[in-house]
BADRENVO-391676 format. One record per residue (C-alpha): residue number from 1; residue in one letter; x, y, z. Coordinates in Angstrom, 2 decimals. Each point is the difference from the previous one (the first is absolute). Example, Ala and Ser with C-alpha at 12.3 -4.5 7.8 and 13.67 -1.06 7.14 Angstrom:
2
nr:rest:px:py:pz
1:A:12.30:-4.50:7.80
2:S:1.37:3.44:-0.66
//
This chain:
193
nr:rest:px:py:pz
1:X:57.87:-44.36:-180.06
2:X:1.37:-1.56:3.13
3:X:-0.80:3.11:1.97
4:X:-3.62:0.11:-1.23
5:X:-0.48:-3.86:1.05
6:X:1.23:1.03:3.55
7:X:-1.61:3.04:0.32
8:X:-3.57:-1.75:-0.75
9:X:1.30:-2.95:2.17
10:X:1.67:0.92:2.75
11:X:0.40:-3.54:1.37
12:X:1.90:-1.48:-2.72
13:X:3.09:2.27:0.40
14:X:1.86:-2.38:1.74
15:X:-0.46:-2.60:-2.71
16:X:0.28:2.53:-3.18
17:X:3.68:-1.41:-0.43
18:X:-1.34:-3.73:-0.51
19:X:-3.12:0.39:-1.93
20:X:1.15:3.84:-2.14
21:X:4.04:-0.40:-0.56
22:X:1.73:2.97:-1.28
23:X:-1.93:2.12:-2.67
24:X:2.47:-1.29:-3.01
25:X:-2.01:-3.88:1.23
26:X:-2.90:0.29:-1.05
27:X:-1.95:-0.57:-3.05
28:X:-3.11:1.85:-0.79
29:X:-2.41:-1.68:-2.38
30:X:-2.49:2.44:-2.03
31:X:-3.04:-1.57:-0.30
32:X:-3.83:0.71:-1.66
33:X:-2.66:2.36:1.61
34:X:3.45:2.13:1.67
35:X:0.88:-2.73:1.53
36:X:3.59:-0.43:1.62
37:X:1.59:-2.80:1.90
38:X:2.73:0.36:1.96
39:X:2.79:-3.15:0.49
40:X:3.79:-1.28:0.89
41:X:1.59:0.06:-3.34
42:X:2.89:-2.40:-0.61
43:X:2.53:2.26:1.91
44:X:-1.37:-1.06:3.13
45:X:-0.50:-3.50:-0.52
46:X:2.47:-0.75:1.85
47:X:-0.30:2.52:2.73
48:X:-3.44:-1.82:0.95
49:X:1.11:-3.38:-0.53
50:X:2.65:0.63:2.72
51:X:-2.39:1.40:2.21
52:X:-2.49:-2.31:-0.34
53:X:-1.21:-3.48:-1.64
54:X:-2.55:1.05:-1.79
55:X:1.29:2.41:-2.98
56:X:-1.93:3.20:-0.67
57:X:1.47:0.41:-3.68
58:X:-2.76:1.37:-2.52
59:X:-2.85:-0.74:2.84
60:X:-2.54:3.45:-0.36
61:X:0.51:1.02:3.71
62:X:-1.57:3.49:-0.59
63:X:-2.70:1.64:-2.65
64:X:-1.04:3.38:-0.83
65:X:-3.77:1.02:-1.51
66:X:1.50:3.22:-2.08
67:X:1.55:2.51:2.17
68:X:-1.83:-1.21:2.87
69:X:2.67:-1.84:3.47
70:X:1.40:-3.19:-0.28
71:X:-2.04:-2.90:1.09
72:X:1.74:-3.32:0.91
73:X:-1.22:-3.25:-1.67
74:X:-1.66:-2.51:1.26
75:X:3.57:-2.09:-0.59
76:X:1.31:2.18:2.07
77:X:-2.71:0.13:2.46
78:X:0.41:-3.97:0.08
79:X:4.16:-0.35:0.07
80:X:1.63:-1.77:2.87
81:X:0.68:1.36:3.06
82:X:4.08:0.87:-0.38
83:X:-1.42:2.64:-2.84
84:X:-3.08:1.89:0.95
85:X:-3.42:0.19:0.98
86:X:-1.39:-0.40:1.68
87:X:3.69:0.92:1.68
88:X:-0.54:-2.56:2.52
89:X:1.33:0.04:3.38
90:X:0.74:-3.29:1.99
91:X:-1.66:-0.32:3.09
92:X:0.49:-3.02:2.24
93:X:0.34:-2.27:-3.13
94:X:-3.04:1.14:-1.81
95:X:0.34:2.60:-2.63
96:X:-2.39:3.02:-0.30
97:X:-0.63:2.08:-2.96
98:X:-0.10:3.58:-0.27
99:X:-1.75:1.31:-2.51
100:X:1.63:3.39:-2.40
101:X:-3.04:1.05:-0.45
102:X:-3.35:-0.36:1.97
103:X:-1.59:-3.58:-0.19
104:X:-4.00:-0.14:-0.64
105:X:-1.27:-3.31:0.28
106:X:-3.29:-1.61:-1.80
107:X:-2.57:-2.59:0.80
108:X:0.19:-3.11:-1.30
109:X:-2.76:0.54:-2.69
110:X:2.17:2.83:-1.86
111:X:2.56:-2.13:-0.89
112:X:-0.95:-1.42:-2.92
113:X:-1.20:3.23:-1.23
114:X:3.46:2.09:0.68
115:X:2.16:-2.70:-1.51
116:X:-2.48:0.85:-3.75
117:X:1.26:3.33:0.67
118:X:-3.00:1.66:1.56
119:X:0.10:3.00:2.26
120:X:-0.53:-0.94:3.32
121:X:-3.30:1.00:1.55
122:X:-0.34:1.60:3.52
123:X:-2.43:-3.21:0.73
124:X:2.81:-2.04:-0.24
125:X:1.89:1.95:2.37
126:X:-2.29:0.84:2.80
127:X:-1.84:-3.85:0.49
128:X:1.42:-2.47:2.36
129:X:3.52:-1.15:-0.76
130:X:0.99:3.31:-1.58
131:X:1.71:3.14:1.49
132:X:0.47:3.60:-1.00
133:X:2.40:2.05:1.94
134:X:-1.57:3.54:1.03
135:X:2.95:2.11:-1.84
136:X:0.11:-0.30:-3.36
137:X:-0.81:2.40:-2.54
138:X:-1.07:0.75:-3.29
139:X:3.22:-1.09:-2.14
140:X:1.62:-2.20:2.46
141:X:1.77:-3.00:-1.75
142:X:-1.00:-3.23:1.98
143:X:0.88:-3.84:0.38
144:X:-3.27:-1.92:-0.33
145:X:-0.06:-3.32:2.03
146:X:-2.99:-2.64:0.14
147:X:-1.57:-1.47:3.12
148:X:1.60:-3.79:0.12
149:X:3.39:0.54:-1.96
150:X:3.34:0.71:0.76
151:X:1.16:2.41:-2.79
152:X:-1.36:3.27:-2.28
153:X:-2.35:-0.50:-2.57
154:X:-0.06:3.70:-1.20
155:X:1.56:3.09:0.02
156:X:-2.87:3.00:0.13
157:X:-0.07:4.00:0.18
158:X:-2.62:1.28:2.05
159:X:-2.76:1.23:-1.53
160:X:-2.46:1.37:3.29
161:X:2.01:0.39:2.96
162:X:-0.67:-2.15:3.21
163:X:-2.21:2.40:1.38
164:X:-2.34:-0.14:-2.81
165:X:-0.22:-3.62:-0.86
166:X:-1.03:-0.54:3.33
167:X:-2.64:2.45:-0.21
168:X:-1.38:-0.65:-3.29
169:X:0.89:-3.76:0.21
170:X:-0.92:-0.24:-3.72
171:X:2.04:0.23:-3.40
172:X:3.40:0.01:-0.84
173:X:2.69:0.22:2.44
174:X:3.01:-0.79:-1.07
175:X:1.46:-0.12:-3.69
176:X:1.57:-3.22:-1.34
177:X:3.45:0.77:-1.62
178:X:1.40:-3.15:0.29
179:X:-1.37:-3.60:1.28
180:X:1.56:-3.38:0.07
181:X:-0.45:-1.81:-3.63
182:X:0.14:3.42:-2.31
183:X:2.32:0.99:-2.22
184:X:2.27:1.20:2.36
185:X:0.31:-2.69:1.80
186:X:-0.02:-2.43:-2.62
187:X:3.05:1.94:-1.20
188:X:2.57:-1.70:1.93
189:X:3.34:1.61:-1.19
190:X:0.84:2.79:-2.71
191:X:3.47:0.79:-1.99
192:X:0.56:-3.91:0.54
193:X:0.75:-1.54:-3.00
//
């Protein structure tokens, strides 16, 4: 499992020790619709409370649609900056993320939209205040940002690849798997009782 995560996401390697401990750590959660989470169990409670302040015990850092790759959560996509992501680099005081995975970001008017759990629209990503990188691809997992905030509000899978959002500049771009306020998200901790 830990070689699929850094295979798909090369950058994290470095970090796979702090955020994945050993395989006998972790605590996979079977869920409806195929669903699988992927957490710390108890084991490594401590592990990550020694590392760190903020204790990653039962948070869902990764889930899987079926057999499909591993895609981190949004609590993951959101932890502090001595566990991961963006995997942040200091640099002359300020602190800069790096993304895992490509980062999209949407105008302003999406927002609300995204965060009910709507796709996001290639509109939304090709106005003012938005970007689309050139190389993504059909199937690409991406970070979704809005124009005006600091942190994600979605995880997506491309649907249309750059190239063809830009030329149609209509329809759906990117699939919402995961936003801010879902179920996902909402579930802040399994295997805790």
């Amino acid at each position: 499992m830990r070689k699929d995560i850094v295979e798909k996401y090369p950058a994290i390697e470095p970090y796979i020790d702090s955020v994945l401990p050993k395989k006998d750590d972790l605590f996979l959660t079977k869920c409806s619709n195929k669903i699988t989470l992927i957490s710390c169990d108890k084991a490594a409670k401590k592990d990550a409370a020694a590392e760190s302040d903020y204790d990653l015990y039962g948070v869902p850092l990764f889930f899987q649609d079926g057999n499909g790759p591993m895609v981190p959560t949004l609590r993951l996509i959101h932890r502090r900056t001595t566990i991961i992501i963006g995997l942040f680099i200091s640099a002359n005081t300020r602190v800069v993320p790096v993304d895992i995975m490509p980062r999209v970001q949407v105008d302003k008017g999406a927002i609300k939209f995204i965060l009910q759990g709507a796709d996001v629209m290639t509109p939304g990503l090709l106005s003012e205040g938005a970007s689309l990188p050139d190389n993504l691809q059909v199937g690409d997992h991406v970070i979704v940002y809005a124009e005006g905030k600091q942190h994600a509000l979605a995880i997506g899978k491309m649907i249309m690849s750059s190239q063809e959002a830009k030329e149609k500049r209509s329809g759906h771009a990117i699939a919402n798997l995961h936003c801010v306020c879902d179920g996902l998200w909402q579930l802040e901790r399994v295997g805790v009782k």
